[in-house]
Steps between C-alpha positions, in 0.01 A plus 500: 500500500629871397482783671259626226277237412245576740170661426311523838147539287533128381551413869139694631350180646080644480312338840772328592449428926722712691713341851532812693763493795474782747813585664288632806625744747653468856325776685638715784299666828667865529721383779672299265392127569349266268098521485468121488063574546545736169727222345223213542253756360742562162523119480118436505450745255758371248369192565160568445539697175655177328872546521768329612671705826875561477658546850889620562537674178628859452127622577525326827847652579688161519816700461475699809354195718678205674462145447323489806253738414523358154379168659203649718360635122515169400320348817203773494433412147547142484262518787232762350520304145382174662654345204435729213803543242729761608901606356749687746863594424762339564762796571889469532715826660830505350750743363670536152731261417387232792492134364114378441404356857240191424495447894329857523269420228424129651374613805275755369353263246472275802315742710233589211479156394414405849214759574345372136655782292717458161757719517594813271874454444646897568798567298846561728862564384553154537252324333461769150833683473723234357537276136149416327639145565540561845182706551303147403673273719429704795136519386525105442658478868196670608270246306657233660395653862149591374199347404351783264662833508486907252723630403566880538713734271490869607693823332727723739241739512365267736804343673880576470523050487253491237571374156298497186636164346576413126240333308725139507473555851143532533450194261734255733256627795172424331712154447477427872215309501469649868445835414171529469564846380670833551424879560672732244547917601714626298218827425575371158211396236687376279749264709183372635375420111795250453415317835146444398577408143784246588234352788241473215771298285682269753298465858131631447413399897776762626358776642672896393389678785523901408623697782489778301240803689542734209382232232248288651348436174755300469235222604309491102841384354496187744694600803332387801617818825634496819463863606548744752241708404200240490558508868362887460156362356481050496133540477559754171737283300269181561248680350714644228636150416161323480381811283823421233396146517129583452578726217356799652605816349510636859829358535594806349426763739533291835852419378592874371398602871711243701776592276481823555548444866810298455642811255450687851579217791781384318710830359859550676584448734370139389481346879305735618217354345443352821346763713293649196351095502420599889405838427233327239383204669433779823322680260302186390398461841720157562786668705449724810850664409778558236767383656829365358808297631685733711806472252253511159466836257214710585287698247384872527206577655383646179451180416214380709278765314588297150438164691215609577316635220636164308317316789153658436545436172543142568232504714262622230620255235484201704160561566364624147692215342 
């Protein structure tokens, strides 16, 4: 496949079904600890609208939290699922030019396999900066210690240990018959294009999940999403989903509106899209405050007043719809 030989139109995939992931949010009281009540109340609704809940992912500030704490996220929502299908990731500190640690990664993939979760394989210096060759053996180490596992590739306007990898890398993943899939943000449409297309050719049951909030359209062309900002609205992108599938030309408008929020939630500085999800969900009514991780990016107050005007909106559409 060429880097040119792509035309995303011959890829639009009409009523296809949409799997929706929702990275969902780890909300804070305003003295800084966990809301673990709020937390249950995020889950149900995820839950509830259809989609799959992602715990321990950017959205729930698994950089900034401890394994311990890491561990209590996965207790709470292995017990509030009951059972239900649920993906948490499996996150590796390290620093540039550190050798790739399986032992770290082993005993997160334990812990999420254990509470029922398949585990969301985060990039580190370790695992992605090295030879393609010796990018896929780490991955295949990993297979070996799990029973299903995604993979994740994220652009350093994400992460400083992200990598974007080469197409013959992505193909030698989707040969794992263990990876059951894997999120791609690079922000890049057509990077995302030449994922789907090779799927369609050599694995048709891997999953591309988009992580890409300024191009969640992305979904028409066949890429499935794991997204920060469906945790904003679960109940809105269910609805949008089972309109594309429908063929409703409402699609249209509900998905011009969410994306409009996620041109405003997720403009630089990129992590603080966090507190403008808690500023929203407040607004929503499904937070009693808009509280971040002590140590996360905060948006402007300004804010709220866009948040909230995108909220009514919501509001009204959602019902009329």
């Amino acid at each position: 496949m060429s880097e040119t030989d792509i035309d995303p139109l011959k890829l639009i995939q009409p009523r296809r079904k949409v799997h929706g992931t929702t990275a969902v949010l780890l909300p804070f009281t305003e003295g800084g600890q966990i809301d673990w009540p709020a937390f249950d109340g995020l889950l149900d609704r995820t839950v509830a609208a259809g989609l799959t809940p992602a715990v321990n992912m950017d959205t729930g500030y698994v950089n900034l939290l401890d394994e311990a704490t890491q561990d209590q996220v996965l207790a709470r929502t292995r017990q509030r699922l009951e059972g239900r299908r649920f993906v948490a990731g499996a996150f590796v500190r390290d620093e540039p030019g550190a050798p790739f640690d399986l032992d770290a990664y082993a005993r997160r993939i334990d812990a999420i396999q254990s509470a029922g979760g398949v585990p969301v394989i985060f990039q580190s210096y370790g695992l992605a900066h090295q030879a393609d060759d010796t990018i896929l053996a780490n991955y295949q180490a990993i297979a070996e210690r799990s029973d299903e596992f995604i993979g994740f590739e994220l652009g350093t306007m994400f992460a400083p240990f992200g990598k974007i990898y080469s197409l013959d890398t992505y193909r030698g993943l989707m040969a794992i018959p263990r990876c059951s899939g894997a999120k791609h943000s690079s922000l890049r449409r057509d990077l995302e294009w030449r994922r789907i297309a090779l799927r369609n050719e050599t694995r048709p049951d891997f999953r591309v999940y988009t992580g890409n909030d300024l191009a969640i359209d992305m979904v028409i062309y066949g890429s499935d999403y794991l997204l920060g900002l469906s945790c904003f609205a679960p109940d809105a992108f269910a609805r949008r989903d089972a309109m594309w599938e429908a063929g409703d030309p409402g699609w249209n408008e509900l998905n011009d509106l969410l994306q409009h929020l996620g041109f405003l939630a997720f403009r630089d500085p990129v992590p603080a899209y966090k507190h403008a999800a808690a500023m929203f969900l407040k607004a929503r009514g499904w937070l009693d405050c808009s509280a971040t991780h002590p140590d996360s990016p905060r948006r402007g107050a300004a804010d709220q007043e866009l948040l909230d005007q995108i909220a009514a909106t919501l509001r009204e559409r959602l019902a009329s719809s």
